[in-house]
MARBA-274873 format. One record per residue (C-alpha): x, y, z. Coordinates in steps of 0.05 Angstrom, whole numbers, plus 5000, padded with zeros to 4 digits. Layout:
// residues N
NODE | X | Y | Z
...
This chain:
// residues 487
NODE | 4978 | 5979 | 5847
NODE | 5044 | 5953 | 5863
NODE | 5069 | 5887 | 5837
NODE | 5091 | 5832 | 5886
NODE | 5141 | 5806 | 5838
NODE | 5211 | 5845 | 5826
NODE | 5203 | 5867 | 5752
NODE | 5278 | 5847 | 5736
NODE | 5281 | 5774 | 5754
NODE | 5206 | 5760 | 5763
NODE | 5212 | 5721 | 5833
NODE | 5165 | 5754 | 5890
NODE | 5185 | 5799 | 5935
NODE | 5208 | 5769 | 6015
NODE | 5230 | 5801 | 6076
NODE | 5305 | 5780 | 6068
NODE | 5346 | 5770 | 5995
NODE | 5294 | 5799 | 5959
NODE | 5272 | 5851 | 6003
NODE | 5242 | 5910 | 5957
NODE | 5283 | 5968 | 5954
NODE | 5265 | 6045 | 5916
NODE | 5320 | 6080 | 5865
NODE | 5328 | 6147 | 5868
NODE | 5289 | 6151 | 5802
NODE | 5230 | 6117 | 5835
NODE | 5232 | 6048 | 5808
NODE | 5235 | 5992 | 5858
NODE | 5275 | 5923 | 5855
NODE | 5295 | 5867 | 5895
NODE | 5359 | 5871 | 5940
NODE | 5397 | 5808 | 5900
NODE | 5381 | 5841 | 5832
NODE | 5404 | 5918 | 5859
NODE | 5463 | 5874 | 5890
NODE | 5481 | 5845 | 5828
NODE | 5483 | 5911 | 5784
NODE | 5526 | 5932 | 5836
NODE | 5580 | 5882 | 5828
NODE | 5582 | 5895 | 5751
NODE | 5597 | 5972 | 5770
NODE | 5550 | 6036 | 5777
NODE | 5484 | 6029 | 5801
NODE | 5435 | 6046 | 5756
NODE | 5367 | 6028 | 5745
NODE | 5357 | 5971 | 5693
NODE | 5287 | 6005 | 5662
NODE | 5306 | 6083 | 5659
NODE | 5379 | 6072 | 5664
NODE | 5387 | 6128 | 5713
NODE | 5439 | 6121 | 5757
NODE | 5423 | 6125 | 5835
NODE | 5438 | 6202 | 5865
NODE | 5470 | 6167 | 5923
NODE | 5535 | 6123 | 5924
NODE | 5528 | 6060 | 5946
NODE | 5576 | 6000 | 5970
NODE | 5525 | 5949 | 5975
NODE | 5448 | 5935 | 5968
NODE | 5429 | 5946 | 6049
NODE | 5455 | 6017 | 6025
NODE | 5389 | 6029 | 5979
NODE | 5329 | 6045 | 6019
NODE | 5273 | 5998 | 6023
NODE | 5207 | 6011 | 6004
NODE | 5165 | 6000 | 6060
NODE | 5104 | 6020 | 6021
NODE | 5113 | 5955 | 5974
NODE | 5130 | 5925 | 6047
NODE | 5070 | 5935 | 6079
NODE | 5023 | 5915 | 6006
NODE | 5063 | 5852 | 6018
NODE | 5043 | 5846 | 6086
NODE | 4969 | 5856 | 6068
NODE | 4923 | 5802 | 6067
NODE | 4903 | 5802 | 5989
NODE | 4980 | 5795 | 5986
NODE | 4997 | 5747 | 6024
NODE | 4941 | 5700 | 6004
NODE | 4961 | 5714 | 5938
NODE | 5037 | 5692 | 5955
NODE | 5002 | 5631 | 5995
NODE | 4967 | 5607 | 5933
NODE | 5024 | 5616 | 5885
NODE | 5067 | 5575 | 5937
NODE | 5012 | 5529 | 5933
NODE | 5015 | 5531 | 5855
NODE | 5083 | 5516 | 5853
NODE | 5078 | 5454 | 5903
NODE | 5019 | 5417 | 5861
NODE | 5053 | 5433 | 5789
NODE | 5123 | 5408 | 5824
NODE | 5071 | 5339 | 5850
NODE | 5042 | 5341 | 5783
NODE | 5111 | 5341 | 5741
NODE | 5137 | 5278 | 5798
NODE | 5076 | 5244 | 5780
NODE | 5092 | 5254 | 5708
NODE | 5160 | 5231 | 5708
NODE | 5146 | 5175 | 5756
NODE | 5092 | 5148 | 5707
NODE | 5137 | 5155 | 5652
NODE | 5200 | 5120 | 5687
NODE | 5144 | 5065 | 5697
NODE | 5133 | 5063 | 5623
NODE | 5202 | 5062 | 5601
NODE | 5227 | 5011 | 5651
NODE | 5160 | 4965 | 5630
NODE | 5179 | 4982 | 5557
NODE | 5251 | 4963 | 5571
NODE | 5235 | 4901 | 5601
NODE | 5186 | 4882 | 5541
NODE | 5246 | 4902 | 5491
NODE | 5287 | 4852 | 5518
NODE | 5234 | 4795 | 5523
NODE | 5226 | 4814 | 5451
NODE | 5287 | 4821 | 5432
NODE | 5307 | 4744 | 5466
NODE | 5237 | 4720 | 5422
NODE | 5256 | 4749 | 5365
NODE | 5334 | 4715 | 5372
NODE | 5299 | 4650 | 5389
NODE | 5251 | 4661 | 5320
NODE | 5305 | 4678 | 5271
NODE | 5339 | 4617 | 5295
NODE | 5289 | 4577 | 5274
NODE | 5266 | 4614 | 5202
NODE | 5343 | 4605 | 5184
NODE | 5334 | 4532 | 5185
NODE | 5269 | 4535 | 5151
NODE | 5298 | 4581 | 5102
NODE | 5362 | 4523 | 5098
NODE | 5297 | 4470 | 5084
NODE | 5271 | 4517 | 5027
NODE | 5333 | 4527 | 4994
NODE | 5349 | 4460 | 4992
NODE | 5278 | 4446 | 4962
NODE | 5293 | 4493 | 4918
NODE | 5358 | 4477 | 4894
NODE | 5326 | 4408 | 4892
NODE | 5271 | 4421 | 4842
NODE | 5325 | 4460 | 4805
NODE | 5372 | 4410 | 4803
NODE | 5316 | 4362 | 4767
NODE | 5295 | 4420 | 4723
NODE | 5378 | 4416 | 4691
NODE | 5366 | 4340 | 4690
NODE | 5307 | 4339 | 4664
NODE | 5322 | 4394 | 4603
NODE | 5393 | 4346 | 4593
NODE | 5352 | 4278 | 4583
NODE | 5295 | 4312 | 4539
NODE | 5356 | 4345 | 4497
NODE | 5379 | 4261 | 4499
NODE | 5314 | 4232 | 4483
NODE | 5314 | 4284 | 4423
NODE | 5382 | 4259 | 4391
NODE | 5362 | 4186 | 4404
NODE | 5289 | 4203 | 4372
NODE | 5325 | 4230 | 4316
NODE | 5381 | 4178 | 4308
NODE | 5327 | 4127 | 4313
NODE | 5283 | 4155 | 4259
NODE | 5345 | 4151 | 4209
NODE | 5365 | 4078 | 4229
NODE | 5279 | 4060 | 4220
NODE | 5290 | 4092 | 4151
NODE | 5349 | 4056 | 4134
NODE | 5322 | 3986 | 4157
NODE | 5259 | 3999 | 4117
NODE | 5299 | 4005 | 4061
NODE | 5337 | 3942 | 4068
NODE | 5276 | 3907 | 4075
NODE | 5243 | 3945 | 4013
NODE | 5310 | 3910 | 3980
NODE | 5300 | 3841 | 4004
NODE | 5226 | 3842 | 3978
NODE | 5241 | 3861 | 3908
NODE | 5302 | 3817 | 3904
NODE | 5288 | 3762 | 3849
NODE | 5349 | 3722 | 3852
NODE | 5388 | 3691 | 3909
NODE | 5444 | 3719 | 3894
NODE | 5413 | 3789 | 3908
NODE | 5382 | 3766 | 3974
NODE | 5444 | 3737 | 4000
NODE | 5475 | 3801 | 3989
NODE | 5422 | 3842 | 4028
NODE | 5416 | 3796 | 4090
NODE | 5487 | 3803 | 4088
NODE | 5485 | 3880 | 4091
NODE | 5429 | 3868 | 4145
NODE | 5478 | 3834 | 4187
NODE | 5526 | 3886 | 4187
NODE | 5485 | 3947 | 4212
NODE | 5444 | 3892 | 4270
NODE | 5505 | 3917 | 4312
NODE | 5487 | 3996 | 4298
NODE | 5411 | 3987 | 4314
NODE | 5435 | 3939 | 4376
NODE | 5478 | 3994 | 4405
NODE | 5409 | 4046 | 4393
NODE | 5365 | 4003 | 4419
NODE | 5404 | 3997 | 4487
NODE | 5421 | 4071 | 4487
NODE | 5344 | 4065 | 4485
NODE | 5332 | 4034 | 4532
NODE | 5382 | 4061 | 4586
NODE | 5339 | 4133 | 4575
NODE | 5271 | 4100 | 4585
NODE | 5295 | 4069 | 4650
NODE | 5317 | 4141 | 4677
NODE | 5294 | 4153 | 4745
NODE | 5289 | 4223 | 4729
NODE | 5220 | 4228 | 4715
NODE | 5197 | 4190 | 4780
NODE | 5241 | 4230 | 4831
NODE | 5209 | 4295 | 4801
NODE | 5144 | 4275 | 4806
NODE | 5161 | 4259 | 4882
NODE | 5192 | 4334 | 4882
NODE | 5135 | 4355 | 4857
NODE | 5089 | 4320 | 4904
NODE | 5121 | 4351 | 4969
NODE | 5130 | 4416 | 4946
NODE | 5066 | 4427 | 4926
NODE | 5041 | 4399 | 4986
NODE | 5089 | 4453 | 5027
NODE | 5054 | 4506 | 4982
NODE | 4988 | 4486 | 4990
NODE | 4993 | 4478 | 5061
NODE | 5020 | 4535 | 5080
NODE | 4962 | 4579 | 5040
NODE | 4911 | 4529 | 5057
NODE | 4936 | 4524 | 5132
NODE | 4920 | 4605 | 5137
NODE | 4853 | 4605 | 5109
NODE | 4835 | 4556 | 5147
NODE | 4865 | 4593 | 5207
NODE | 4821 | 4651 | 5185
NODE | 4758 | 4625 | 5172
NODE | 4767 | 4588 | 5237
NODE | 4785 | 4641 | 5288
NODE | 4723 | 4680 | 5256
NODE | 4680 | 4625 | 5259
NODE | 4617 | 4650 | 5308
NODE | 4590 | 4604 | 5359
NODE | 4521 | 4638 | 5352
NODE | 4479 | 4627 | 5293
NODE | 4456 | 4694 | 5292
NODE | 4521 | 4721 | 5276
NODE | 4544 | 4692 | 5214
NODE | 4510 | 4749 | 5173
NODE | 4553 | 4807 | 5219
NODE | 4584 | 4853 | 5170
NODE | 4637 | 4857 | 5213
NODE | 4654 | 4790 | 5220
NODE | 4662 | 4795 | 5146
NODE | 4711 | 4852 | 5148
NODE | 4749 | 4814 | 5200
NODE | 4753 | 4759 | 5160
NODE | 4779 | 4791 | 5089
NODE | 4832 | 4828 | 5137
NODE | 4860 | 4767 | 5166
NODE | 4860 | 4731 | 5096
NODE | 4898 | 4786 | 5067
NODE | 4947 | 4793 | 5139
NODE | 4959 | 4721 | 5121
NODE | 4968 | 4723 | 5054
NODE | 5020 | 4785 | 5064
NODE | 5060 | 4738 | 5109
NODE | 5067 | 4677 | 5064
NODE | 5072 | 4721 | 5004
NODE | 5015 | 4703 | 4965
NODE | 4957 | 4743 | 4928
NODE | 4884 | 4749 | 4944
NODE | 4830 | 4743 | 4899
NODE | 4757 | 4755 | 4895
NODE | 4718 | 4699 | 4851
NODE | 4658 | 4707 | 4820
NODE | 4618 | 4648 | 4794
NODE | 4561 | 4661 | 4745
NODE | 4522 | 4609 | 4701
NODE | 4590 | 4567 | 4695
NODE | 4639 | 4626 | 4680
NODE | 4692 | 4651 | 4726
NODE | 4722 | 4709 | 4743
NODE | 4768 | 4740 | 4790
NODE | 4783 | 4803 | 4823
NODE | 4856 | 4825 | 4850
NODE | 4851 | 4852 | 4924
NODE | 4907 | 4901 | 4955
NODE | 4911 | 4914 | 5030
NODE | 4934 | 4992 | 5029
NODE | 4941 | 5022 | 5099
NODE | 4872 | 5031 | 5110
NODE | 4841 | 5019 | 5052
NODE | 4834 | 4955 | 5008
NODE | 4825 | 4953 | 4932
NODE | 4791 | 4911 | 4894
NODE | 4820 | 4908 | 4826
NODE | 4760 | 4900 | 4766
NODE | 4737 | 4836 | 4747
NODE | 4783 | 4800 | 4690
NODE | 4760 | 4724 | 4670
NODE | 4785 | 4661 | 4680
NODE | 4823 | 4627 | 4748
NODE | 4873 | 4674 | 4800
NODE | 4942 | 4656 | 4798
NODE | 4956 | 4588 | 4832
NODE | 4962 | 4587 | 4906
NODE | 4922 | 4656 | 4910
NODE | 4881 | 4663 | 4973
NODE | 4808 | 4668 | 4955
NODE | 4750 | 4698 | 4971
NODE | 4682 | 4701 | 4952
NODE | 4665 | 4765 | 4906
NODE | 4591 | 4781 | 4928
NODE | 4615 | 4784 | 5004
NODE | 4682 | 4825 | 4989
NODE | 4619 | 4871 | 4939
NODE | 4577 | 4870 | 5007
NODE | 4626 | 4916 | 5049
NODE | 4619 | 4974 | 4994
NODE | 4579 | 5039 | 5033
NODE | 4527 | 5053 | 4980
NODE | 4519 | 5118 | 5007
NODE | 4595 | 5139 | 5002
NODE | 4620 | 5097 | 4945
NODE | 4696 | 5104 | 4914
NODE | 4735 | 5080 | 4860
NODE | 4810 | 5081 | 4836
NODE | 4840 | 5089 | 4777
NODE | 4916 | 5065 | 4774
NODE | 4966 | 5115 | 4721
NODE | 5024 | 5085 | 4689
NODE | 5075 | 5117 | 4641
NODE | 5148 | 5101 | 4625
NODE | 5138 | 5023 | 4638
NODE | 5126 | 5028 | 4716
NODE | 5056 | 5041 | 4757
NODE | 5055 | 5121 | 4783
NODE | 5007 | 5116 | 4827
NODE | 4918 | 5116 | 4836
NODE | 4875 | 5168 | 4830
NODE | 4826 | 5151 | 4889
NODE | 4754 | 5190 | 4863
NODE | 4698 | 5188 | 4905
NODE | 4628 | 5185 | 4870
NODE | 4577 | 5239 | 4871
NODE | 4506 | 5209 | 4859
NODE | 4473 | 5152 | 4832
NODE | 4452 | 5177 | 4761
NODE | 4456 | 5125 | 4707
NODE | 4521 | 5153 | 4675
NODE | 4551 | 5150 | 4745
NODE | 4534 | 5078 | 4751
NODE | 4565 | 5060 | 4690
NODE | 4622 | 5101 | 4701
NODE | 4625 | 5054 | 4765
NODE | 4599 | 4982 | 4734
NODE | 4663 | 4993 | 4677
NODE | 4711 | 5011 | 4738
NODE | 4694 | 4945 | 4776
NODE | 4690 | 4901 | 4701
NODE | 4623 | 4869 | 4738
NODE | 4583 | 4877 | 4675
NODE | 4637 | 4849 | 4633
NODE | 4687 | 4916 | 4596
NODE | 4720 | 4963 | 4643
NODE | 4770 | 5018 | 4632
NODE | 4835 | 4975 | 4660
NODE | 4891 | 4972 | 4600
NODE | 4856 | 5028 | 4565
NODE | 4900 | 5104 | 4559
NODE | 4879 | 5166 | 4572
NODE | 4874 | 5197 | 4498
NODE | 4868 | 5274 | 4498
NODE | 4880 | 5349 | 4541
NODE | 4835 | 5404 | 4529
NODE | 4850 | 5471 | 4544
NODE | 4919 | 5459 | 4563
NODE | 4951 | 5510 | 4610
NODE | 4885 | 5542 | 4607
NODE | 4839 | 5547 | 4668
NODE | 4793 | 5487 | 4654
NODE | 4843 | 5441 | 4638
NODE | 4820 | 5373 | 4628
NODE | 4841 | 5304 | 4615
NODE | 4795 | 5259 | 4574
NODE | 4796 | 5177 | 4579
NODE | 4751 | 5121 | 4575
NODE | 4746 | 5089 | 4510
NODE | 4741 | 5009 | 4529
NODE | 4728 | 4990 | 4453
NODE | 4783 | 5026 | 4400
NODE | 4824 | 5059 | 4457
NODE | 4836 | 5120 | 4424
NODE | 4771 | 5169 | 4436
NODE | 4731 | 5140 | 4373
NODE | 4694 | 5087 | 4408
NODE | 4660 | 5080 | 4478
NODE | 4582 | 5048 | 4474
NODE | 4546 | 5057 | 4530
NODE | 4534 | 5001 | 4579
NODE | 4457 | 4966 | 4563
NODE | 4405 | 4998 | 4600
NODE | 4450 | 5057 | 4620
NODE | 4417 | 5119 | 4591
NODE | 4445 | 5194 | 4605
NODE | 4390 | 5212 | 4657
NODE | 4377 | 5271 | 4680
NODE | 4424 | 5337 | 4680
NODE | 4454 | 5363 | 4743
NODE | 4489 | 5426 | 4728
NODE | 4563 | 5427 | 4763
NODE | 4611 | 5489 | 4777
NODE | 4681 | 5467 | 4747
NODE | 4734 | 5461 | 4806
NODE | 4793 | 5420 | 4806
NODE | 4795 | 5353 | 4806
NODE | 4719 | 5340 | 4788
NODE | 4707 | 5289 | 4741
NODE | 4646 | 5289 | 4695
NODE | 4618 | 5237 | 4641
NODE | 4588 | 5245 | 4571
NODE | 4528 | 5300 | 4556
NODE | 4484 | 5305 | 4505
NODE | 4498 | 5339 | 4436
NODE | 4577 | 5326 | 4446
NODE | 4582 | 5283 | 4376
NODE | 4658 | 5277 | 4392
NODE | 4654 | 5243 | 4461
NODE | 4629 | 5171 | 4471
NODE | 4581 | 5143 | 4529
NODE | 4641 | 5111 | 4562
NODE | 4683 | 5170 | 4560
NODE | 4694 | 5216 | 4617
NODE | 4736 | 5278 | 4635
NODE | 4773 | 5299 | 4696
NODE | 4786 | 5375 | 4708
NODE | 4856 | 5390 | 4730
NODE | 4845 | 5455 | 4756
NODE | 4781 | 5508 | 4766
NODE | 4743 | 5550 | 4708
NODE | 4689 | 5586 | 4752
NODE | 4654 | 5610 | 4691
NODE | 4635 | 5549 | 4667
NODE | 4598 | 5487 | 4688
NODE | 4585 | 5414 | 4668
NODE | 4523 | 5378 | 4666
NODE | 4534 | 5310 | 4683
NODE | 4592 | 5309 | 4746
NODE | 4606 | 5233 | 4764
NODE | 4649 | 5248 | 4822
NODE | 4714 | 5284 | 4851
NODE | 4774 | 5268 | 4862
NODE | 4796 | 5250 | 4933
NODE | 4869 | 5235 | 4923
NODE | 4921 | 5227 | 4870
NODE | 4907 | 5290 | 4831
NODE | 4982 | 5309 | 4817
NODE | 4983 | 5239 | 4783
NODE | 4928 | 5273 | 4733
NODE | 4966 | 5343 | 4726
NODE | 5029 | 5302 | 4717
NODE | 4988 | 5256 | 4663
NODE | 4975 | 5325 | 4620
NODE | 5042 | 5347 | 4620
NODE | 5067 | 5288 | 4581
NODE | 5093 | 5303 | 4517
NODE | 5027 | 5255 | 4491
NODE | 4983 | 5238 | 4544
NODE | 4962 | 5177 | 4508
NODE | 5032 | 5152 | 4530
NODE | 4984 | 5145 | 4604
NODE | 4952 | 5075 | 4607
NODE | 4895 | 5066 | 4661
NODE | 4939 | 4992 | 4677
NODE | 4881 | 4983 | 4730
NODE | 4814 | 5010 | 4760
NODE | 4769 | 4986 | 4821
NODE | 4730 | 4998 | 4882
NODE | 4761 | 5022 | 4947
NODE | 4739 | 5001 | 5003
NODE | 4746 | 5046 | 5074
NODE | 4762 | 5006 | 5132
């Protein structure tokens, strides 16, 4: 069948400029495109590159073809040219629409910009002068600090000089006891007499440094800037906790109310620059837990004893321990070498065996060791497929030691295709591996298999590969291990 369109520029066929008209070869065109070969020369058709058997002057001089004409004319036609026309008119409504929604965006954008652009002039205004105020609290406590290092470096030299002059009048005194003439007294008050206007001169020096001011005004320092510190960490907990607060009793046990709440404590600690810390309390012994707020994940650093660092946010340990998905549960390893943190290998656990639970309980530290501070400490099969990196030696940190944790036997076997990045725990009759250690495959080794897989490794494998090509991978310290938790 005919087309409707003219084959060379693709626009339908009409009754005026793009009337169809048949070459001498047979092929038909519109008149503009037939007119526009013939102002670039000889006509000649643009598929077969015949030219036409009759000379022409202009495009009215090419005969039409009324059989297109009258296909055209036909009713299938001509609905079809209705419809497209009708195409055309709802994507042209459709692209309006478009761009009028989007003009609406950008103008309503635009306007916001400069709103926020006038709030954000207004802002820095004032953070300069509360930066001004902080500097001049610091240079305030600073300035004591230099006074206060110059006096001690006094009191010293006047501590010392008083010690000799104490020494020298018990002396004198030592002479005037064993004197057993008058004669021999006379001369030793005497001598007294001269040095009373040495000790005189001490004893005022003396006293000018105990009347110092120095000490008061820094406890005073003291007093309002740690008032300034604590209320601006204690001012954002409290904004926390209180904007979380539920009205109904019945939800103040919502796990999401407690995500929203360790979110905002860590938002607020990111904007004051402090840390967040998990605390656990058992039978009178503390620990605490260092939490990271990582794009979308959080982690929570294993547990190390004794108090966070001072003006730490804090949160309680068993709710932060609450959020964990038992039924998806991952943990991190963080690689260092060459004195700086690489990166963490985020490993995502495979099943609750008892090796895999220890492998957990000494990544979180909650039943006392974990792996944090401890190196990785041999490659096997290097280059080879199969390669693996082995770690986990708590106690001696060098592959000899590694008890298991109490109550933590192997378990049961569950045979394991080596692929990359799956990481697997001690097995029975391996004399040379420990309890504690475990292995992580850098690449696959179809024709072999492990029977106690831990987990796999989600992200952060390069870190491992990178780990092996060390010239001694025991140069790779595990500076910190965890759980991550999803949000």
């Amino acid at each position: 069948m005919a087309s409707q369109d003219c084959q060379v520029c693709l626009e339908p066929y009409d009754d005026k400029v793009r009337r169809p008209r048949c070459l001498s070869c047979g092929h038909t065109f519109c008149t503009s495109c037939i007119a526009d070969t013939i102002a670039r020369g000889p006509l000649y058709c643009p598929f077969c590159r015949v030219i036409h058997a009759s000379p022409v002057a202009r495009a009215d001089d090419v005969p039409v073809n009324y059989t297109v004409v009258s296909l055209l004319q036909d009713t299938p036609f001509s609905m079809g040219t209705e419809r497209s026309l009708a195409l055309l008119a709802e994507l042209k409504k459709e692209a309006n629409e478009l761009t009028t929604t989007q003009l609406v965006a950008c103008n309503c954008h635009l306007t916001r910009l400069t709103d926020f652009k006038k709030r954000l002039s207004e802002q820095r205004s004032v953070h300069q002068v509360q930066i001004q105020a902080l500097r001049t609290l610091i240079d305030r406590n600073e300035s004591l600090l230099h006074e206060m290092t110059s006096t001690a470096a006094q009191v010293d030299a006047t501590i010392t000089e008083g010690m000799e002059k104490r020494t020298t009048l018990e002396a004198a005194q030592a002479r005037v006891n064993a004197a057993s003439t008058l004669l021999e007294v006379t001369a030793a008050h005497h001598d007294d007499q001269e040095k009373d206007e040495s000790v005189q001169e001490w004893c005022e020096s003396a006293h000018q440094l105990l009347q110092s001011q120095v000490l008061v005004v820094a406890r005073e320092v003291e007093h309002v800037t740690s008032a300034a510190l604590q209320a601006v960490v204690g001012h954002s907990m409290s904004a926390a906790a209180a904007s979380l607060t539920p009205t109904n009793p019945k939800l103040a046990h919502d796990m999401p109310n407690t995500w929203q709440l360790v979110e905002e404590v860590m938002n607020k600690a990111q904007l004051v620059g402090s840390g967040v810390c998990a605390i656990l309390e058992t039978d009178g012994r503390r620990r605490c837990a260092k939490m990271v707020h990582v794009e979308n994940r959080i982690y929570l650093s294993s547990l190390k004893e004794g108090d966070p660092p001072i003006y730490s946010h804090t949160v309680p340990y068993r709710d932060v321990r609450g959020l964990v998905d038992e039924t998806c549960v991952r943990i991190f390893l963080e690689l260092s070498w060459g004195g700086q943190v690489q990166g963490r290998v985020c490993i995502k656990l495979l099943n609750t065996a008892p090796r895999t639970r220890q492998f957990f309980f000494l990544c979180s530290g909650e039943r006392g060791p974990s792996y944090a501070n401890t190196n990785l400490f041999e490659v096997e099969s290097r280059g080879q497929p199969g390669e693996r990196v082995w770690g986990g030696d708590y106690e001696n940190n060098d592959g000899s030691g590694g008890s298991a944790l109490p109550g933590l036997i192997m378990g049961d076997l569950n045979v394991q295709t080596v692929t990359a990045g799956l990481v697997a725990g001690y097995c029975y009759g391996d004399e040379h591996r420990k309890p504690s250690h475990f292995v992580i495959y850098n690449n696959d080794c179809p024709v072999a298999y492990e029977e106690c897989p831990i987990g796999k490794v989600e992200s952060g494998m390069e870190l491992v590969r990178a780990a092996a090509k060390l010239p001694n991978v025991q140069d790779t310290a595990i500076s910190d291990c965890g759980i991550v938790l999803c949000i």
